[in-house]
MOPAC internal coordinates of N, CA, C and O (Angstrom, degrees):
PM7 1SCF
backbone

  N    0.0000 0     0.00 0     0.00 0    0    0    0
  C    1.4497 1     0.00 0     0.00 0    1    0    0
  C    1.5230 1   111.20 1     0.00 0    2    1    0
  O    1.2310 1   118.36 1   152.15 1    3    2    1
  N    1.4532 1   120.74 1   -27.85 1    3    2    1
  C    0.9488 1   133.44 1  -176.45 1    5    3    2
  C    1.8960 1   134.67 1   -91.95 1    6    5    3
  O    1.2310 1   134.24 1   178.72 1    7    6    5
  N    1.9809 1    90.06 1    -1.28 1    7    6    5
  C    1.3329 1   119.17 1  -151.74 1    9    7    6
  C    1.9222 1   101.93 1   -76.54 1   10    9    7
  O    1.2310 1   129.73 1   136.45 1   11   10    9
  N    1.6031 1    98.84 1   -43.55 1   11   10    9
  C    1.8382 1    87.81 1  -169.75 1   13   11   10
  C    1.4645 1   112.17 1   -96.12 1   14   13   11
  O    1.2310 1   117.97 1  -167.30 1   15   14   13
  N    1.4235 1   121.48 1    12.70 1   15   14   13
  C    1.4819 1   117.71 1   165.23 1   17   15   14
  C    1.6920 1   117.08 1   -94.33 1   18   17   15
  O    1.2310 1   132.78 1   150.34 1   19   18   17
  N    1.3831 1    92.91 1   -29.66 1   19   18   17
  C    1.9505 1   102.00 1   157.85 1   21   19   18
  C    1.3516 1   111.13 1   -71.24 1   22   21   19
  O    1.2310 1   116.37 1   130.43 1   23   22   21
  N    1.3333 1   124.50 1   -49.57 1   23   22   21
  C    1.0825 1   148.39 1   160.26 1   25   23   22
  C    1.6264 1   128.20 1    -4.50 1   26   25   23
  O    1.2310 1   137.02 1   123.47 1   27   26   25
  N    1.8031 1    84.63 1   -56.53 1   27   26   25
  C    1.9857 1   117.94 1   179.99 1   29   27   26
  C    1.4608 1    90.84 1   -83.73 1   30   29   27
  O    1.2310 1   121.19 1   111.66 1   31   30   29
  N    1.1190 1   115.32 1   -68.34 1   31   30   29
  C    1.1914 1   122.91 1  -145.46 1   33   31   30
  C    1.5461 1   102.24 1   -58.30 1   34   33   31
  O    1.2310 1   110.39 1   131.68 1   35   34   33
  N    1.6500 1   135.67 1   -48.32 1   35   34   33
  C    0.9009 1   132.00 1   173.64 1   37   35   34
  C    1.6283 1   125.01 1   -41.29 1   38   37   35
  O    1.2310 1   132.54 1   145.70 1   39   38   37
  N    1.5580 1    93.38 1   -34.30 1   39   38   37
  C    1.7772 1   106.29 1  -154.27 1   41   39   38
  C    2.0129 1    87.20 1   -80.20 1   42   41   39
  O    1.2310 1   122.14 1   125.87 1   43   42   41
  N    1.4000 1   113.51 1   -54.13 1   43   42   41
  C    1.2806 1   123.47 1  -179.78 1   45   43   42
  C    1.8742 1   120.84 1   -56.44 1   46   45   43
  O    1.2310 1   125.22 1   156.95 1   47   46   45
  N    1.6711 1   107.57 1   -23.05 1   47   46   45
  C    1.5867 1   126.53 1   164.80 1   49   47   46
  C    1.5413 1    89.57 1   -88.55 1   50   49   47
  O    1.2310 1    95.69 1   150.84 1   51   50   49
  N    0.9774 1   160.28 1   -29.16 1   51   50   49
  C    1.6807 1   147.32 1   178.51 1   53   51   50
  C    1.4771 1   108.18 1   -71.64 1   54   53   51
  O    1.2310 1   120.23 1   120.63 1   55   54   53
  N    1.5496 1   117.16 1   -59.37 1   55   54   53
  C    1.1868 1   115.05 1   155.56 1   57   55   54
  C    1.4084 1   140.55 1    21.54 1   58   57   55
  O    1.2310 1   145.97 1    77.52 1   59   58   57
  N    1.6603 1    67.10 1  -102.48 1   59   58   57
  C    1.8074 1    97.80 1   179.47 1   61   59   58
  C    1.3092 1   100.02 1   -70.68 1   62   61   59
  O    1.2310 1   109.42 1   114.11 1   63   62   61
  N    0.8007 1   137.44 1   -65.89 1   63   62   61
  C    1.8183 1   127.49 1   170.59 1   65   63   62
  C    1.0636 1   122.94 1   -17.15 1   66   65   63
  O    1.2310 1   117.20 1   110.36 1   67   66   65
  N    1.7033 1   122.94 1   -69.64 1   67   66   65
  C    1.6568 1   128.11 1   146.40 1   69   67   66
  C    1.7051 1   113.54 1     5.41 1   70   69   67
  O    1.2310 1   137.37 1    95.57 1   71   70   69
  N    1.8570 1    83.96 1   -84.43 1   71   70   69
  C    1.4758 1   101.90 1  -171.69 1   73   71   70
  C    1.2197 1   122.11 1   -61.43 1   74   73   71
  O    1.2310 1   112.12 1   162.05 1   75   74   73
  N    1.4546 1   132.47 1   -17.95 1   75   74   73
  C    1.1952 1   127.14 1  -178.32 1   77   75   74
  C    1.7230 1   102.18 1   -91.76 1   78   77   75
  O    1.2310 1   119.46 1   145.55 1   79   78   77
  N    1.4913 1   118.63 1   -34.45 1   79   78   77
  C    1.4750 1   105.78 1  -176.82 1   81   79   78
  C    1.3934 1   108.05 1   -59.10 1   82   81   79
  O    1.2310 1   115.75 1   133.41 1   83   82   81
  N    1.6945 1   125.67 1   -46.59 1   83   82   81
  C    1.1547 1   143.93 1  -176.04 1   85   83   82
  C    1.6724 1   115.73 1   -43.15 1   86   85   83
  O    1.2310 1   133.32 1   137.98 1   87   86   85
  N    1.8063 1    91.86 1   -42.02 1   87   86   85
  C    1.7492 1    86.31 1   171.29 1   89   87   86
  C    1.1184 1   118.43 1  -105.38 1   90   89   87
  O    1.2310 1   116.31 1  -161.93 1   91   90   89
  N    1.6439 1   124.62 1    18.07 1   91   90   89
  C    1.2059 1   126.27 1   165.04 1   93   91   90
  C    1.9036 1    99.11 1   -76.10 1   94   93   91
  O    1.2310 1   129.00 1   131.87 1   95   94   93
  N    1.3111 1   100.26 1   -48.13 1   95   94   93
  C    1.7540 1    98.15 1  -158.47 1   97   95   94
  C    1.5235 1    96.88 1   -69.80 1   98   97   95
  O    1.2310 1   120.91 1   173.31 1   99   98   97
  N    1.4323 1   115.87 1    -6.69 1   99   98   97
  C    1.7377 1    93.30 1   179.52 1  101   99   98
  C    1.7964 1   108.21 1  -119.70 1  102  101   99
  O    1.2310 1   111.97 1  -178.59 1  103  102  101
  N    1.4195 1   132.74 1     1.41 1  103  102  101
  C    1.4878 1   158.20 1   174.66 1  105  103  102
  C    1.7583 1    70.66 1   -83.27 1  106  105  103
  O    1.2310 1   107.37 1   102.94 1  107  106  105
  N    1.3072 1   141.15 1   -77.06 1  107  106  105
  C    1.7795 1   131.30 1  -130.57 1  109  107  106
  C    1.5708 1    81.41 1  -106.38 1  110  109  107
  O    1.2310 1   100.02 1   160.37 1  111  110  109
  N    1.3129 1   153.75 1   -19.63 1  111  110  109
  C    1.5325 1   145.14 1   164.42 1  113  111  110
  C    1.7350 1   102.70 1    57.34 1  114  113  111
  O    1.2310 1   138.56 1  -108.22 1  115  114  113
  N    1.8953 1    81.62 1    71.78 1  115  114  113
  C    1.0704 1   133.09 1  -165.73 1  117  115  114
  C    1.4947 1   100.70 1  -104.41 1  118  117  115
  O    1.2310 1   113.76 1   134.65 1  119  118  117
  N    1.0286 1   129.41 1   -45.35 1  119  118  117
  C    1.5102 1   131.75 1  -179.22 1  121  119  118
  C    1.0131 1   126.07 1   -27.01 1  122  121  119
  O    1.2310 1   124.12 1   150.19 1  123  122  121
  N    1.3577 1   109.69 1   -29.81 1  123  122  121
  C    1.9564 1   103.65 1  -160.98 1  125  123  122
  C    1.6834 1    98.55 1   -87.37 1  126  125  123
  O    1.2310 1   122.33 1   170.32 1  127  126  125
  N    1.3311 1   113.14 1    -9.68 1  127  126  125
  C    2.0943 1   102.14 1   167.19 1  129  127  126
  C    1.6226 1   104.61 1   -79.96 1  130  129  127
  O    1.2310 1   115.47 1  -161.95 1  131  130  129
  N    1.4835 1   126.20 1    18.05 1  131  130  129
  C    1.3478 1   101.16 1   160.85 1  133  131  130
  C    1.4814 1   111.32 1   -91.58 1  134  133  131
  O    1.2310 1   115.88 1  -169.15 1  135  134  133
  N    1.2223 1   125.42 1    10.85 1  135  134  133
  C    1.4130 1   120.78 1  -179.01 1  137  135  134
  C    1.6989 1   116.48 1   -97.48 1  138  137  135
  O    1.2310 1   129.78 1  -163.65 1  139  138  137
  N    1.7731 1    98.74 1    16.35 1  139  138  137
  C    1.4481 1   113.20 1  -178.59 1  141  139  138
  C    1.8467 1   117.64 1  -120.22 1  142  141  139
  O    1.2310 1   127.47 1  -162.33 1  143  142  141
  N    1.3962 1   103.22 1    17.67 1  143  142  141
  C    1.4088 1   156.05 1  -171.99 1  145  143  142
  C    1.9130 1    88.96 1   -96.88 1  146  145  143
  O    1.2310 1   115.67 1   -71.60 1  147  146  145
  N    1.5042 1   125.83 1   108.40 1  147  146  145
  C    1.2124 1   119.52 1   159.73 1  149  147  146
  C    1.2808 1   117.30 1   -49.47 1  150  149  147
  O    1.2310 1   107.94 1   -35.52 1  151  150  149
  N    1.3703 1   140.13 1   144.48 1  151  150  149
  C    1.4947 1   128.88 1   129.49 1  153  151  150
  C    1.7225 1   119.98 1   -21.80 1  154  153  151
  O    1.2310 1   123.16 1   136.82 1  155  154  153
  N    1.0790 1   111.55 1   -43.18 1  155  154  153
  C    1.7342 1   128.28 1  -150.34 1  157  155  154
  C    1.8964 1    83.92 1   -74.81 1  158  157  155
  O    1.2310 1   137.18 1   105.67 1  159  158  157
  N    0.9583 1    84.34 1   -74.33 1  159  158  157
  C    1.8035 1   105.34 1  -173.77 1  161  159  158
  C    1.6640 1   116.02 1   -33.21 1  162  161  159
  O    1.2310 1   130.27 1   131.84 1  163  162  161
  N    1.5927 1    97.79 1   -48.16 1  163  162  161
  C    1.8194 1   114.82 1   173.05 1  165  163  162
  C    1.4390 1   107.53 1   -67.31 1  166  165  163
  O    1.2310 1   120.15 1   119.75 1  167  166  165
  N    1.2388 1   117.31 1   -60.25 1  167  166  165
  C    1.2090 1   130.76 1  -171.52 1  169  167  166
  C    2.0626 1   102.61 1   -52.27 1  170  169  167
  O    1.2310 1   120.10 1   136.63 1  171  170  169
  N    1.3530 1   117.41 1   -43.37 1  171  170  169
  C    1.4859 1   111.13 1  -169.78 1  173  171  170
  C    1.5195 1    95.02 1   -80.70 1  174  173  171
  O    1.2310 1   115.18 1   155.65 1  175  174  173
  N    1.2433 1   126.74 1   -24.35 1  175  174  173
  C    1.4844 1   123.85 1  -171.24 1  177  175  174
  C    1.4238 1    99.89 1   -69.01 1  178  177  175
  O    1.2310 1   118.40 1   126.57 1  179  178  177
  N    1.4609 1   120.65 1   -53.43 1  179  178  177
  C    1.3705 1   134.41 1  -160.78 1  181  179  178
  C    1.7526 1    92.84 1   -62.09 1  182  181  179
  O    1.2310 1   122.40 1   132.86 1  183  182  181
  N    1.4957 1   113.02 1   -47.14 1  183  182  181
  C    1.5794 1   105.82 1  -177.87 1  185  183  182
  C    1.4111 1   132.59 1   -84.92 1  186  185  183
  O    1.2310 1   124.30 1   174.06 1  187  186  185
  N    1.8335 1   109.34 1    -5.94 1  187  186  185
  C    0.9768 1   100.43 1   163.68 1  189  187  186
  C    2.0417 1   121.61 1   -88.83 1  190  189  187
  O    1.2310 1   135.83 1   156.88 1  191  190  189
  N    1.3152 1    86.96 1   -23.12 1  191  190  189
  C    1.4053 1    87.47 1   161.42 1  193  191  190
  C    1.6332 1   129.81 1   -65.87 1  194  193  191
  O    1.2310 1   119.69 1   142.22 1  195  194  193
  N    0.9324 1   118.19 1   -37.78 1  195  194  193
  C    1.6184 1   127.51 1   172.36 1  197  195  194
  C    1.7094 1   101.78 1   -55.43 1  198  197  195
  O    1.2310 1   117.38 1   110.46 1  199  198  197
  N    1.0960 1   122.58 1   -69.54 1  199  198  197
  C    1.9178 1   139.14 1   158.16 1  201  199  198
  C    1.5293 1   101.62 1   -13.50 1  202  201  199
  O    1.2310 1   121.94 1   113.66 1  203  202  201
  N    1.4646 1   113.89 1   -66.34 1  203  202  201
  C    1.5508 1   102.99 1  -178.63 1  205  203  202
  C    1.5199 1   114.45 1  -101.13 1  206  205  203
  O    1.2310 1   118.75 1  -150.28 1  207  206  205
  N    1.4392 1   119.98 1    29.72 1  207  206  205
  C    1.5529 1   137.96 1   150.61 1  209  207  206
  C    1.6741 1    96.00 1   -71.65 1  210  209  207
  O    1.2310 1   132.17 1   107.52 1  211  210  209
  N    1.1524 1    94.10 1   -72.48 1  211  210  209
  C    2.0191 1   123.95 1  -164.69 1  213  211  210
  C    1.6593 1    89.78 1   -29.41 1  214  213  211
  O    1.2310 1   125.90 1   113.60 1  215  214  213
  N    1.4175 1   106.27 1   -66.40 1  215  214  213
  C    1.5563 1   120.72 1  -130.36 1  217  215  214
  C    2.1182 1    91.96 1   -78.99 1  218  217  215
  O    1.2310 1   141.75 1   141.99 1  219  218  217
  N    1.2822 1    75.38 1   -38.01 1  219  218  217
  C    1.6780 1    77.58 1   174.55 1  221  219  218
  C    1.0067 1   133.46 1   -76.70 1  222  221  219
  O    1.2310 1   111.12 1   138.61 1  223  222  221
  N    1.5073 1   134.32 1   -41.39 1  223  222  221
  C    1.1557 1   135.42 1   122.24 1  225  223  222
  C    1.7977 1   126.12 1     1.59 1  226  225  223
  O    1.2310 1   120.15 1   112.42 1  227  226  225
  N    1.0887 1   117.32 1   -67.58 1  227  226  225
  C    1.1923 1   135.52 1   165.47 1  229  227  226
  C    1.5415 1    97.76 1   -59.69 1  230  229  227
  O    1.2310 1   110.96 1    90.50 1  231  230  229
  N    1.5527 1   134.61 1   -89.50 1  231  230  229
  C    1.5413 1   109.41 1  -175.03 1  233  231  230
  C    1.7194 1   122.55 1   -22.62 1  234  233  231
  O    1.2310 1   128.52 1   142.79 1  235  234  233
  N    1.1795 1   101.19 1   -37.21 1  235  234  233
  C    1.5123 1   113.00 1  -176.07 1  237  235  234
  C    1.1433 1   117.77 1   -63.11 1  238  237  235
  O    1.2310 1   125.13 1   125.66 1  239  238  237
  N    1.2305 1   107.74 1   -54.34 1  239  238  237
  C    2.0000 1   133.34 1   169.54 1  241  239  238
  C    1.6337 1   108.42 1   -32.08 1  242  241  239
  O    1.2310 1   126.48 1   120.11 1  243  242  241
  N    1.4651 1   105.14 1   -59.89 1  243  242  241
  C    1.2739 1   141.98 1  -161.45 1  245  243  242
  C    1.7096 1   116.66 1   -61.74 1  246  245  243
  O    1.2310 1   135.44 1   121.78 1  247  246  245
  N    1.7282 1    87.72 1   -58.22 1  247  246  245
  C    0.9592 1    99.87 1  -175.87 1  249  247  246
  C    1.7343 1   125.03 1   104.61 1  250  249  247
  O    1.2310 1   126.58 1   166.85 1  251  250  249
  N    1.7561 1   104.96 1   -13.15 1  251  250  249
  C    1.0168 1   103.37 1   172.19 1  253  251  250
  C    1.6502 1   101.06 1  -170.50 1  254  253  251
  O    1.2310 1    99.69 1   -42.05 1  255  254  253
  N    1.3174 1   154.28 1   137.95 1  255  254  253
  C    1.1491 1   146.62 1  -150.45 1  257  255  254
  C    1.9078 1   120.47 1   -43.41 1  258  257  255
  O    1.2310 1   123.29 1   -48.97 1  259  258  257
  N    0.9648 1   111.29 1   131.03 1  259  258  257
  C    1.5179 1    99.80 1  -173.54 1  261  259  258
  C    1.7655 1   108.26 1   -53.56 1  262  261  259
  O    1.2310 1   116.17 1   146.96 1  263  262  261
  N    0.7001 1   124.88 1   -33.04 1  263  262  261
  C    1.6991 1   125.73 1  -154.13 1  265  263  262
  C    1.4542 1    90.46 1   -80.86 1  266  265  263
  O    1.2310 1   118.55 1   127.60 1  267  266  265
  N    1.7359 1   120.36 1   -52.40 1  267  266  265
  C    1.6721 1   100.04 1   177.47 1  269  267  266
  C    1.5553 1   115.79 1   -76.74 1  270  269  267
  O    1.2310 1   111.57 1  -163.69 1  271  270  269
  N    1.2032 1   133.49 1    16.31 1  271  270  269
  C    1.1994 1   146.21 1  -164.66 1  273  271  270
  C    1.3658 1    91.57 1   -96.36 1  274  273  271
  O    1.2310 1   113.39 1   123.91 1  275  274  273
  N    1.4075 1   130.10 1   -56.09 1  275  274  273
  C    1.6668 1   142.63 1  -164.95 1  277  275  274
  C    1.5800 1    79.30 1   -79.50 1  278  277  275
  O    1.2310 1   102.94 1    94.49 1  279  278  277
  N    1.2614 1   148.91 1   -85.51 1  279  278  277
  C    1.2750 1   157.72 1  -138.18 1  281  279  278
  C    1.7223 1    98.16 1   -45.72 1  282  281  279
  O    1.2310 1   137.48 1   120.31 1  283  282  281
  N    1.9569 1    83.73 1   -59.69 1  283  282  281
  C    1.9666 1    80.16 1  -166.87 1  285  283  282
  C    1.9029 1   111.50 1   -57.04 1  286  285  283
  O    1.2310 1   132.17 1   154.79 1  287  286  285
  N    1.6209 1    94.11 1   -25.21 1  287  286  285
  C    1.9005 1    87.40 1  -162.48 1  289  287  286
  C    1.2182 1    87.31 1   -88.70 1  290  289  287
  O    1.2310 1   112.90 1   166.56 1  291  290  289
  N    1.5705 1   131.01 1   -13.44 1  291  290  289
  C    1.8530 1    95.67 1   160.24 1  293  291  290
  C    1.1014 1   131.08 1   -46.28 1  294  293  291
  O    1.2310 1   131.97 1   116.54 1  295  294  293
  N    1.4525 1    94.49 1   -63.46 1  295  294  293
  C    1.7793 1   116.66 1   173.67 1  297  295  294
  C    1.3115 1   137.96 1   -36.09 1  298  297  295
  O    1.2310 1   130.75 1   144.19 1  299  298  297
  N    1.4841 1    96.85 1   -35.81 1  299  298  297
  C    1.2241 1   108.37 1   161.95 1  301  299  298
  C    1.4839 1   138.36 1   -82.60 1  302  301  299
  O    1.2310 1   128.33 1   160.30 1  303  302  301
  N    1.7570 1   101.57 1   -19.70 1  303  302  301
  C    1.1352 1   112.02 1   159.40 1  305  303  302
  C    1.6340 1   136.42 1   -70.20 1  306  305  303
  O    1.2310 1   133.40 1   159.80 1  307  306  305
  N    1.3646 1    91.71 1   -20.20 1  307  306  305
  C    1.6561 1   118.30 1  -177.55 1  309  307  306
  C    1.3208 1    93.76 1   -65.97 1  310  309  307
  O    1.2310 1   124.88 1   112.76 1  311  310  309
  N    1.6691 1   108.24 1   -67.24 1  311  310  309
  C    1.8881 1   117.78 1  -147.34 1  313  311  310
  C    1.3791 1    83.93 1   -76.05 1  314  313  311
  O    1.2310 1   104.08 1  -164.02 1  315  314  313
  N    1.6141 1   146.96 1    15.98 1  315  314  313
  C    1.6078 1   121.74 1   174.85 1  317  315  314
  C    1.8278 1   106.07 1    71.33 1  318  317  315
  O    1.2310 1   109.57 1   179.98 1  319  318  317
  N    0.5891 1   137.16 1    -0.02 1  319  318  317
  C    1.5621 1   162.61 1   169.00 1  321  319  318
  C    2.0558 1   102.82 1   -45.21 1  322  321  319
  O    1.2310 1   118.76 1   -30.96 1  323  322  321
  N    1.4994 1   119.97 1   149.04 1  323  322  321
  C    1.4880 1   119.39 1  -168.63 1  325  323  322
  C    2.0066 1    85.96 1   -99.36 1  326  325  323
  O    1.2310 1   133.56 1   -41.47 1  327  326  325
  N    1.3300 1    91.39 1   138.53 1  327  326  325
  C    0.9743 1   139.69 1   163.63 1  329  327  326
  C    1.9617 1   113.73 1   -49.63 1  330  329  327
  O    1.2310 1   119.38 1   142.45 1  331  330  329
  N    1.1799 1   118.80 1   -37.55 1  331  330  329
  C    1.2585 1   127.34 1   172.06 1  333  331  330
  C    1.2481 1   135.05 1    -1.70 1  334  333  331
  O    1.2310 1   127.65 1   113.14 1  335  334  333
  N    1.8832 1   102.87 1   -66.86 1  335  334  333
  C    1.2395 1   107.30 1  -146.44 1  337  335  334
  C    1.7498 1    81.28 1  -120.30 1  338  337  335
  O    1.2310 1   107.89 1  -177.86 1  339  338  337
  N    1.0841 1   140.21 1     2.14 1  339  338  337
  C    1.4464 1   140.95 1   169.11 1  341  339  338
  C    1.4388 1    88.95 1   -89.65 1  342  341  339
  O    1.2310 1   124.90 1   118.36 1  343  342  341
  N    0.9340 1   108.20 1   -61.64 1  343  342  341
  C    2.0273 1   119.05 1  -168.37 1  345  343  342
  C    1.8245 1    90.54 1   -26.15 1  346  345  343
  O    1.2310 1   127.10 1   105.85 1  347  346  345
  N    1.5025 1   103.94 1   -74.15 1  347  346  345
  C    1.4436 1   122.00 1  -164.79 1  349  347  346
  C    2.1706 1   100.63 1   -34.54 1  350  349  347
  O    1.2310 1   137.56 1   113.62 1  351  350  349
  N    0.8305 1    83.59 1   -66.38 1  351  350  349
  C    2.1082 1    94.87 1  -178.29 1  353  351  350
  C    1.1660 1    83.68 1   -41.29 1  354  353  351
  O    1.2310 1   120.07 1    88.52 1  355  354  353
  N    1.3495 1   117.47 1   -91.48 1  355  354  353
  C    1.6141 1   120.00 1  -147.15 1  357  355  354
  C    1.4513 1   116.07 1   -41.86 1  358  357  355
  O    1.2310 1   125.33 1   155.72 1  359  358  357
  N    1.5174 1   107.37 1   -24.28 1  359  358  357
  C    1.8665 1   105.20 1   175.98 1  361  359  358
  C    1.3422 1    94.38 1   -72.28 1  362  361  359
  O    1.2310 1   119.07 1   131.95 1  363  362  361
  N    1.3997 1   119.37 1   -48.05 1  363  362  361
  C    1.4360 1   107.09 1  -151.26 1  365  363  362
  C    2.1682 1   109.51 1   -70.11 1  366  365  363
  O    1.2310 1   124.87 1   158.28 1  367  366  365
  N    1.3989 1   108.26 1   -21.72 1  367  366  365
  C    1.0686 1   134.87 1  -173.35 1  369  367  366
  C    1.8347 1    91.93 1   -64.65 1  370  369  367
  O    1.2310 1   122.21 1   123.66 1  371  370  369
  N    1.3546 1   113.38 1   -56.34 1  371  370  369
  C    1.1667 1   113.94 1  -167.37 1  373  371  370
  C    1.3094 1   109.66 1   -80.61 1  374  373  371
  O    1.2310 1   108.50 1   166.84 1  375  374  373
  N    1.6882 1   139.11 1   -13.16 1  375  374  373
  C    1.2262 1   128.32 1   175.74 1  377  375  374
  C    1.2780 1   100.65 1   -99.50 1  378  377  375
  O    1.2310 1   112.15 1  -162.69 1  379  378  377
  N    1.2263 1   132.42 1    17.31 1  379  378  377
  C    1.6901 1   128.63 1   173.33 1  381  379  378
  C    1.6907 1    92.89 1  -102.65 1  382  381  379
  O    1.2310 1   118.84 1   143.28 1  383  382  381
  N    1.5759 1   119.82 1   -36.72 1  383  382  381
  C    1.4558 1   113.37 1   178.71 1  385  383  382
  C    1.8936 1   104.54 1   -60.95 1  386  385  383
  O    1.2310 1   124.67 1   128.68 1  387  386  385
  N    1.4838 1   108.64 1   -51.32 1  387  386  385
  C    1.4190 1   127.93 1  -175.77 1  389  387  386
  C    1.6816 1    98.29 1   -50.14 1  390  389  387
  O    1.2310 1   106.12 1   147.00 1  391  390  389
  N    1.3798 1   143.38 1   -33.00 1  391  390  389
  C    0.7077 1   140.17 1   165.24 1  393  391  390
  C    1.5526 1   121.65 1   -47.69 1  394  393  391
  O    1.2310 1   134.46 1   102.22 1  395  394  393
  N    1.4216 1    89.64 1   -77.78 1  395  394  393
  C    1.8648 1   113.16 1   176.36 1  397  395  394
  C    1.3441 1    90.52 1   -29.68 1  398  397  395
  O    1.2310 1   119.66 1   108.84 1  399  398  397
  N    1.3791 1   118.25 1   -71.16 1  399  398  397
  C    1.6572 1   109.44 1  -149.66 1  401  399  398
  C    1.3480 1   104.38 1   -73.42 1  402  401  399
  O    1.2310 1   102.49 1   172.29 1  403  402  401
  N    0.9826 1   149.67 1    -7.71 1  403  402  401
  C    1.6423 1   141.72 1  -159.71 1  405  403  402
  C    1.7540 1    75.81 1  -104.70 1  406  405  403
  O    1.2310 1   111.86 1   128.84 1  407  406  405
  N    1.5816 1   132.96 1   -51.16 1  407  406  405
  C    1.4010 1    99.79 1  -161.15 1  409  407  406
  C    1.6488 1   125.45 1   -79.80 1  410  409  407
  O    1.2310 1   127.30 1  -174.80 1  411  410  409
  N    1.3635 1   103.56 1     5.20 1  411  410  409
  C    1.3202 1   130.05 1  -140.77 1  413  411  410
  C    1.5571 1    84.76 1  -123.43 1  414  413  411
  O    1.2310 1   114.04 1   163.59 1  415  414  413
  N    1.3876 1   128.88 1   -16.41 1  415  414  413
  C    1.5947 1   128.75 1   153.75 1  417  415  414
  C    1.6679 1   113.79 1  -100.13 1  418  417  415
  O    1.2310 1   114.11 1   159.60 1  419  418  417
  N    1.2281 1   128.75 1   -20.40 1  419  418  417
  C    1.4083 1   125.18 1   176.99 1  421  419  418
  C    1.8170 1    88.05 1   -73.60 1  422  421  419
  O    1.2310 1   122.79 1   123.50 1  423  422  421
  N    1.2152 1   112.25 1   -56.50 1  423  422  421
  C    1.7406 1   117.24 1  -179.04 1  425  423  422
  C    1.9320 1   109.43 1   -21.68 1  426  425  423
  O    1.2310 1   131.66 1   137.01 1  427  426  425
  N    1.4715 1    95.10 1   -42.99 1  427  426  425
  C    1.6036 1    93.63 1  -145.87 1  429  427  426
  C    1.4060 1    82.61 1  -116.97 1  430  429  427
  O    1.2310 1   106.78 1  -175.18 1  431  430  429
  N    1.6904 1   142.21 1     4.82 1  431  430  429
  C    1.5327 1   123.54 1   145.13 1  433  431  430
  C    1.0764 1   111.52 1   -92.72 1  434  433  431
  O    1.2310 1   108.69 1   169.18 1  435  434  433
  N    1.4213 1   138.77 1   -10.82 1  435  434  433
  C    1.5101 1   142.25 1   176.95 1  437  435  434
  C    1.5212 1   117.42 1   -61.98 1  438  437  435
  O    1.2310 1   112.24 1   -76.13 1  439  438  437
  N    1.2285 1   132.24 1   103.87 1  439  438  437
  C    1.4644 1   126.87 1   173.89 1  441  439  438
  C    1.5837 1   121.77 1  -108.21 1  442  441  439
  O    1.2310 1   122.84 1   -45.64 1  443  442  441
  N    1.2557 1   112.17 1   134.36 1  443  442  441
  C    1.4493 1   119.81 1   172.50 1  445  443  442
  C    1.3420 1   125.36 1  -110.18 1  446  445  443
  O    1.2310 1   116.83 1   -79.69 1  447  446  445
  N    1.0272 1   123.64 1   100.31 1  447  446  445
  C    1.3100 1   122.00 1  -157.00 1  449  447  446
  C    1.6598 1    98.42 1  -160.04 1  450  449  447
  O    1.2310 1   120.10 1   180.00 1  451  450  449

């Protein structure tokens, strides 16, 4: 009950934090120590973040985490059980993928030039 007014307030205290480190490193011309930052290090940050973009996204899609999504429509496939209400996710799971890829091909025939 108490979750999206901490919730705001955190995201709106992160913020400003952001913005103030951001104009500290360029007010003190601070920038040039990000080139002491591995590639290796950026690069796994950048991909593990994208990973729990993906995956969440997809819970979202879904409607409920992919992994109990496969679990429940095993289960249900096991016990002889209707198909229904797994059926329903998995479409919706698959037109959120059907999405991604159709915008993610207009992306890469679209030219600006």
């Amino acid at each position: 009950q108490n979750f999206f007014p901490n919730f705001y307030f955190m995201m709106i205290l992160c913020t400003f934090a952001l913005g103030l480190t951001l104009y500290a490193i360029g007010r003190f011309k601070l920038a040039f120590m990000l080139r002491f930052f591995p590639y290796t290090v950026v690069g796994g940050f950048l991909a593990g973040s994208g990973l729990l973009i993906l995956l969440e996204s997809m819970n979202l899609s879904a409607g409920r985490p992919v992994p109990q999504l496969a679990t429940d429509t095993a289960m249900t496939i096991w016990n002889g059980g209707s198909l229904t209400d797994v059926g329903d996710k998995w479409t919706q799971l698959l037109f959120g993928l059907l999405y991604a890829g159709a915008t993610f091909a207009v992306k890469r025939l679209t030219t600006f030039a």
